[in-house]
C-alpha positions in Angstrom: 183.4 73.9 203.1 182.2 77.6 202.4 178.8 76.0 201.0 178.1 74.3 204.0 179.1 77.1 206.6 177.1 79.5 204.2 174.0 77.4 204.7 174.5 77.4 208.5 174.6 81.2 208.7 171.2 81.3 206.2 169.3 78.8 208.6 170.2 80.5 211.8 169.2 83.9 210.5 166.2 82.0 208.8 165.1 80.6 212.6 165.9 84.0 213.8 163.6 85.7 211.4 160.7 83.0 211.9 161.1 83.8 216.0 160.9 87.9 215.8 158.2 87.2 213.5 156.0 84.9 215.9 155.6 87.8 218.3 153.6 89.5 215.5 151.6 86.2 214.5 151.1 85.5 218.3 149.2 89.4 218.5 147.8 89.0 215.6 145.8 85.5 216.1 145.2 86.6 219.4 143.5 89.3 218.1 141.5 87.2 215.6 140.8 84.7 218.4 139.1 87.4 220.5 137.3 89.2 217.4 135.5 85.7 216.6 134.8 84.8 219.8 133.2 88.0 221.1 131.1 87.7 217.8 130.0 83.8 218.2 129.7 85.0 222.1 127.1 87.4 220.9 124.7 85.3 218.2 124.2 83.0 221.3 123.4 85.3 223.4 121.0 87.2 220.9 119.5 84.5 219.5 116.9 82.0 220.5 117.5 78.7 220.6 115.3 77.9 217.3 117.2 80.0 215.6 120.4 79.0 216.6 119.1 75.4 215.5 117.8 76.5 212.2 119.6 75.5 209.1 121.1 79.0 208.7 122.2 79.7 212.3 124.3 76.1 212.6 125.9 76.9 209.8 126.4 80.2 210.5 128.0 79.0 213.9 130.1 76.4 212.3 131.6 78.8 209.7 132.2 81.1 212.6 133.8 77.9 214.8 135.7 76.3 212.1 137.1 80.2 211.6 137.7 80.8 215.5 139.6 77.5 215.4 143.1 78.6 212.9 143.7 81.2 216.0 143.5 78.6 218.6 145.8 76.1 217.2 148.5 78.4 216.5 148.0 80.0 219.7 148.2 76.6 221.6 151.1 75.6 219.2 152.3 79.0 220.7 151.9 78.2 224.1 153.3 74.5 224.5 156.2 75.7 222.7 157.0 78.3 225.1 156.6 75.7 228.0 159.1 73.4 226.7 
C-alpha cells in the first residue's frame, strides 16, 4: 500500500513540476516565435522576389519556417489547453 500511495505523491508533484515549468517554456517559445518571425518578416521584405525564389533564398526560408514552426505548436498546444 505505501508503494502505491508513494507513487501518487511522486506523480502529483511530477504534474506539478511540469505546470510551473510551462510558464517558462510558454515565455520562452514565445520569444523564439517572435525572434524568427521578425527575421523571416524581414528577408521578405528586403529581398526581391528573384531572390527570394532562388535556390538559396527558399531554402533559406524553409529552414527559417520549419524553425519558426517548434514555437507555434507548443504555443497552440499551449493555448487550447488553457481553453479546455
Amino acid at each position: 500500500m505505501s508503494g502505491s500511495k508513494n507513487r501518487t505523491s511522486t506523480g502529483a508533484e511530477a504534474q506539478t513540476a511540469v505546470m510551473e515549468s510551462s510558464t517558462g517554456d510558454f515565455w520562452g517559445n514565445l520569444i523564439y516565435f517572435m525572434v524568427l518571425s521578425v527575421a523571416i518578416s524581414f528577408i521578405l521584405a528586403n529581398n526581391t522576389v528573384e531572390s527570394l525564389t532562388s535556390a538559396t533564398g527558399l531554402i533559406i526560408l524553409g529552414i527559417l519556417l520549419v524553425l519558426d514552426a517548434f514555437p507555434a505548436y507548443h504555443l497552440v498546444r499551449h493555448w487550447m489547453s488553457g481553453r479546455g
